[in-house]
N, C-alpha and C positions, 0 to 999 in steps of 0.2 A: 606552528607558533608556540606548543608548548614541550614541554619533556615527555617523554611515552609514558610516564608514571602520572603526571598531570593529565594529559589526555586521556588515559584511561580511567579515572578518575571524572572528570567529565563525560561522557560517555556513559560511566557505570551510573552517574544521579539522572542524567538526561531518562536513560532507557526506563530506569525505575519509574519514573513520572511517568514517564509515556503508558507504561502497562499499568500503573495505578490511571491514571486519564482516562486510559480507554474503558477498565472495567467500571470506573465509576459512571462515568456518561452513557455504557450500559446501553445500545443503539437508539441512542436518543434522536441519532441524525436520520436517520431511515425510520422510525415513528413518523417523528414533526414532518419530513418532506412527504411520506406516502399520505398522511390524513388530513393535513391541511390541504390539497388540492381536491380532496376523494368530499370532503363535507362542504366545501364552495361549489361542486358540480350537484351534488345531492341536496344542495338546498339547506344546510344546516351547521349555517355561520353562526345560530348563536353556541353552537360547541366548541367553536373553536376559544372563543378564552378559555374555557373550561378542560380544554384539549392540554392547553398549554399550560395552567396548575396543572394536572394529573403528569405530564410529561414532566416541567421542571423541578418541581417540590421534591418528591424522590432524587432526583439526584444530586439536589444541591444539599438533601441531609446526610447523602453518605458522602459526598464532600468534605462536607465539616468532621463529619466523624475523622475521614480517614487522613484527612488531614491533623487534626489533634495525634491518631496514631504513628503517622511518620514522624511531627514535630519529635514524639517523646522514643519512638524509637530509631530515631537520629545517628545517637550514638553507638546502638550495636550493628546496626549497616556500615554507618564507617569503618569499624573494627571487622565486621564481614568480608565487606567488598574492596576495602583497600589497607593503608597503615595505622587507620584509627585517629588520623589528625584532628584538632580542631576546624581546619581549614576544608573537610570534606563531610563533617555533620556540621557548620554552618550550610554548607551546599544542599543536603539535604534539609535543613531547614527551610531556607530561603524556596526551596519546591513545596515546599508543605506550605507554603503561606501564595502560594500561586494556585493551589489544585482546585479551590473552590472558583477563582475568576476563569479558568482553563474549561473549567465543567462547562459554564455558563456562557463562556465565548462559543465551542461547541455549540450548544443550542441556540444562542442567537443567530452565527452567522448561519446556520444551516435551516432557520426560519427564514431567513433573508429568502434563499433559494425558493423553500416551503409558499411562500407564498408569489412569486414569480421573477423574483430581482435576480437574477443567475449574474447579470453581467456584477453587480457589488459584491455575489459571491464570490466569483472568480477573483476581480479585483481586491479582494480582504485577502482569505483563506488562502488562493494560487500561487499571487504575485505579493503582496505588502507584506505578509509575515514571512514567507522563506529569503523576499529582498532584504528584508530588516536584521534577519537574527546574522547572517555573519559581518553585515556592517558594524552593530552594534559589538559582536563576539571579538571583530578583530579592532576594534579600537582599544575593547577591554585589554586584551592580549599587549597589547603594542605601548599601554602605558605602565604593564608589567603586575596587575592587577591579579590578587589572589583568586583561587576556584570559585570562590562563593561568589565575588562579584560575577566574573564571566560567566556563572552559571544564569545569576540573575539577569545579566545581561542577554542571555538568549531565550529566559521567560517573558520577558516584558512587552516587545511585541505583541502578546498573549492579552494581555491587558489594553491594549492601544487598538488594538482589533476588535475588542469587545465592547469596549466606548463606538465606535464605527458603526458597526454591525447594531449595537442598540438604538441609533439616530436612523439607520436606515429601516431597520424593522418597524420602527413608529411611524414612519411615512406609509411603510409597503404597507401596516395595518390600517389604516387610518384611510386610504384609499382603497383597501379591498375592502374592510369589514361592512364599512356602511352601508353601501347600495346591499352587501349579501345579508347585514341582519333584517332591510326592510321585506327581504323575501322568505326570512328563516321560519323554517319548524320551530315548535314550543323546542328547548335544551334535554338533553336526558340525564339524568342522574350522574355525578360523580362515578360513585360507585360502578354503574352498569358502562360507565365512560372508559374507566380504568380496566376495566376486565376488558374492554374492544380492542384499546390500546396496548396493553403489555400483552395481551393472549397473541398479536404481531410482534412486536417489539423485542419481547423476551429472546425467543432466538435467535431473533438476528446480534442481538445486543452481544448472545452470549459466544457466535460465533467473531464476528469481529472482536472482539475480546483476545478471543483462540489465533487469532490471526497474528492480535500486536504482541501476543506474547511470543507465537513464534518465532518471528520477527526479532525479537530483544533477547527472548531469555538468554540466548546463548551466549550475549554478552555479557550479561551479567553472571552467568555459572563459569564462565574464563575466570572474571575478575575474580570471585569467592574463593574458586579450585585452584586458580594459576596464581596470575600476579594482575596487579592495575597497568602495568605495563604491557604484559600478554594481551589485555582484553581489548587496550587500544590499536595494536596492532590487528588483532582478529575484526576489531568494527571499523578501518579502514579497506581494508579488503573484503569484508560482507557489504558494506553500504553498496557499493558496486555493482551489485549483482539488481538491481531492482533499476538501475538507470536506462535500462534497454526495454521496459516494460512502456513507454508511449508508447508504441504502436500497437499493443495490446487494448491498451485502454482507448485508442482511437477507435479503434474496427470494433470495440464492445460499442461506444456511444454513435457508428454509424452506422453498426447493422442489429444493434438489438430492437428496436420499432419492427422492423420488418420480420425478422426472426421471430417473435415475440404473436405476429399479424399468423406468421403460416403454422407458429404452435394452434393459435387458439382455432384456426381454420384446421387442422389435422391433416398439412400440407408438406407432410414428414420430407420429402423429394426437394420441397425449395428450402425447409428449412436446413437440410443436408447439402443444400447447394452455397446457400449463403454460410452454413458457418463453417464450408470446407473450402471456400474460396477468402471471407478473413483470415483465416488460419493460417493460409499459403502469404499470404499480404506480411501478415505478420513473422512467418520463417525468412522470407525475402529480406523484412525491415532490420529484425534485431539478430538473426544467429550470427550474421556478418559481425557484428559487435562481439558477441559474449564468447565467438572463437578467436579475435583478436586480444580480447583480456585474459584468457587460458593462455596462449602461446607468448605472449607477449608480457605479464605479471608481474615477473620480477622488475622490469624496467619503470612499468606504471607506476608501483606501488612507492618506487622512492623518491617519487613526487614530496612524498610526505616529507622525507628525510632518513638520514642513515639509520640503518637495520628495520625499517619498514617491509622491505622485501622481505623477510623470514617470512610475511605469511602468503609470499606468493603459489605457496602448494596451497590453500585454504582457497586464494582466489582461484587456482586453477578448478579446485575442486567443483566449487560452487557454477562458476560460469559454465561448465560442461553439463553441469546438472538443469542450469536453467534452460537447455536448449529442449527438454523435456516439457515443461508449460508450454513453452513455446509454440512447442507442435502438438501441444492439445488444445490452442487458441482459447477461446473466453468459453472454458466446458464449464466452468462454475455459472457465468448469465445461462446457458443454455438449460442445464437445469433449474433455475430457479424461475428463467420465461416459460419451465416443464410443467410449473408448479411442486416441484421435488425440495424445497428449501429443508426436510426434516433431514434429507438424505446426504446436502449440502452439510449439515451439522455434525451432524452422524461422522462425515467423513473426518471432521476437526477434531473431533474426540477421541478417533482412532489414532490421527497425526499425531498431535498435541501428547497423546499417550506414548509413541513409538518416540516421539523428541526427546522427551524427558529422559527416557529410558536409554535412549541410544548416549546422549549428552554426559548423563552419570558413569556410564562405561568409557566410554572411548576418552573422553577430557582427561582424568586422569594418567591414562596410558598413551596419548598421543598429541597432548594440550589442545590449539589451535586447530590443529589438524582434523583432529578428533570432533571438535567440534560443529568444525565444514561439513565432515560428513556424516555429522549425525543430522545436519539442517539438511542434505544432498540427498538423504535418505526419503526425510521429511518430504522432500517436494514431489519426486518422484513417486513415492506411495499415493500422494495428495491427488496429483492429476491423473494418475491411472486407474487409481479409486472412479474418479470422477467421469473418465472418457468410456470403463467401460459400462458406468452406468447409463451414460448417454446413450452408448451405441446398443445394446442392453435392452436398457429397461423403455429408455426414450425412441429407439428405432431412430435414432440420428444418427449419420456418421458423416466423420471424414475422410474418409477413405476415397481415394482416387489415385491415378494417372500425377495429379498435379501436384501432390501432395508429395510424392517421391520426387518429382522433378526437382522443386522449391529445393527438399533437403541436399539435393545430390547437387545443385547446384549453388550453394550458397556453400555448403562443407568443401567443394572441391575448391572452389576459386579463393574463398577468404582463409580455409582452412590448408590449403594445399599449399597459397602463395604467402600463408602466414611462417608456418611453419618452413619453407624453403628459404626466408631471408632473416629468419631465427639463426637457421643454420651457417650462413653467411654474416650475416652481421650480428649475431646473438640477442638477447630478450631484451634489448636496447631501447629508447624513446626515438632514439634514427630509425631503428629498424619498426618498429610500428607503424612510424610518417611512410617509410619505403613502403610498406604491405599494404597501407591504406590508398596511396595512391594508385601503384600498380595493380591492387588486387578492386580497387571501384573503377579502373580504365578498360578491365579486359569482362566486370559483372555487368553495369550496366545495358553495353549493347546484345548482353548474352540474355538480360530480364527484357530486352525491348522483343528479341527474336523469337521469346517463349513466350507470347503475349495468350496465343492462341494455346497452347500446352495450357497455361494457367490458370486459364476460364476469366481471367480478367475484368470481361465483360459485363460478369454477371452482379457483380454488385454493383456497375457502374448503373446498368439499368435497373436494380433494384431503388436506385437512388433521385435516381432519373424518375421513375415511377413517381414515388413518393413525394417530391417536388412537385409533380404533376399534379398530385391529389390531392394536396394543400395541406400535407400533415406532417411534412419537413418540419 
């Protein structure tokens, strides 16, 4: 809906936010969710308001700070990251006057969960706010509405969520705290409160952090180094690459309980069983996908519009790279169910070090390109960092029979039958719909016949178990 130069312009204030967001809120959400449930089972509900000044106070004064510093440096970001309009440091103003309610919606809705509402967390966070921003985004669009507004128009959700999520957290409090203060211990100190809390919080905080910038900077060093134009074409074709990750995040929330049971039991055999049978689940779910957006690229991408495809080498790049996570399944839970989270950081620091480093070289000398493969880089280092510490340090592995199977049969059929009606009907949106049918008419019965190669089994009755035992 908009010009490349507009869209990237969008895009470059969006991302900004987003890594200002994340380091201000600072993991405020893995705090509030681990100690709010951990002081209701220990009997010491009256910390928890006191839990929640020590958690929100801090971040909502570097809110305001950093919000006062975007306001007034508005103007050299625009002049930065695009043509210096007025129409792109009101944008960036209009984020600066969203970033303290963004902090604070974070922390509510993720108290929502903290204290045991998941279904209003999901309904806020999951479904209302990703529903809302491009309704709101394409109506902006559609009446012909300058950057600032459609930028505003896809913060405000932000705000309507956090009205939500503030009506539901006074209920979920109000019903838990009471029965838990008439059982509570005396409160502990502020003080000795805060040092419980961030001496957890701290890193994780500082990792997710690591994560969202991963994730953006490299949008935003196109936009600086290239053009606003380059950068929107580079974050149509990056967005893509994280769309094939449900199934990761499924097989994290269906087998970390159990994973987690045969860590702490030092049950190294099942925990190698289950995280080398998700694993396989997951090469099954998504390589099918991220080897038909490599072969097929150019076609997808001009969904967008004309000259979108320029960065179908960027997407080819990325989606080959992502088949790597892939087949290291959820190694990041595995060590953190290890107890290993310093190691988890550690690794972010090295990544987050080699991005930076790889992004200033290569952007320059190969724009877009350049930029793919210095994130291609990134990921790759990321998870091999991480699986050989698993296998390594944790004596986990994935290693098996099934494990080659999964690959060899997911590259041969979607990769094989991609790439052969490429060649026939070229990187087309026909030829995609062809690949896709053909190549899920001849995989499926070939996943039904390898049920037993796969171990399939075994997390069905890990699952099964655990329904049993009443801790589903």
């Amino acid at each position: 809906g908009l010009s490349q130069t507009a869209a990237g312009e969008f895009f470059t204030t969006t991302a900004l936010y987003l890594v200002l967001l994340a380091f201000v809120a600072f993991g405020v959400a893995a705090g509030v969710v681990r100690f709010v449930p951990r002081f209701l089972v220990h009997e010491r509900g009256a910390d928890i308001p006191r839990l929640l000044v020590v958690a929100i106070v801090p971040v909502a004064v570097a809110a305001v700070v950093f919000s006062v510093a975007l306001w007034v440096a508005a103007p050299t970001l625009s002049t930065r990251f695009s043509d210096g309009s007025d129409a792109t440091t009101s944008a960036f103003r209009i984020l600066a006057l969203f970033l303290l309610p963004g902090v604070l919606e974070v922390v509510a809705v993720e108290s929502t969960r903290a204290f045991g509402d998941v279904t209003s967390y999901v309904s806020i966070q999951q479904f209302s706010v990703p529903l809302a921003r491009p309704i709101l985004v394409g109506i902006a669009i559609a009446i012909g509405a300058p950057i600032s507004v459609i930028v505003a128009a896809w913060a405000v959700p932000l705000v309507v969520a956090l009205v939500l999520a503030v009506v539901v957290l006074a209920r979920a409090m109000r019903r838990t705290l009471v029965p838990a203060l008439a059982t509570s211990s005396e409160p502990v100190g502020y003080r000795a409160l805060a040092r419980e809390y961030w001496a957890f919080t701290f890193p994780r905080g500082l990792g997710s952090t690591i994560d969202i910038v991963l994730t953006w900077l490299d949008v935003l060093l196109v936009a600086a180094m290239v053009s606003s134009a380059q950068a929107a074409i580079y974050a149509a074709a990056s967005r893509f690459i994280t769309t094939g990750t449900l199934a990761l995040q499924a097989m994290r929330l269906a087998a970390a309980p159990e994973i987690s049971a045969a860590m702490a039991a030092d049950d190294k055999k099942r925990a190698s069983d289950l995280y080398r049978v998700t694993t396989q689940l997951v090469i099954l779910a998504s390589w099918p996908l991220y080897l038909l957006l490599a072969v097929f690229a150019p076609g997808i991408l001009l969904l967008f519009g004309p000259g979108y495809d320029e960065g179908a080498p960027a997407l080819a790049v990325l989606s080959i790279a992502m088949l790597v996570p892939l087949a290291a399944g959820n190694v990041g839970s595995v060590l953190l169910l290890g107890g290993k989270s310093t190691w988890v950081l550690l690794d972010k620091v090295v990544v987050l070090v080699a991005n930076v480093g790889l992004n200033l070289l290569l952007i320059p000398r190969f724009g877009i390109l350049g930029a793919a493969m210095a994130w291609a880089v990134s990921i790759v280092v990321d998870n091999v960092l991480a699986v050989l510490q698993v296998h390594r340090g944790l004596r986990v592995s994935s290693r098996g029979p099934g494990m080659v199977h999964a690959m060899v049969l997911s590259a041969a059929v979607f990769g094989g039958v991609g790439v052969l009606v490429r060649i026939l009907l070229g990187p087309t949106l026909l030829g995609l719909v062809v690949a896709v049918v053909v190549a899920g008419a001849l995989y499926l019965p070939l996943v039904r016949r390898s049920r037993k190669a796969l171990e399939l089994s075994v997390l069905g009755d890990a699952l099964r178990s655990r329904g049993a035992s009443g801790t589903g």
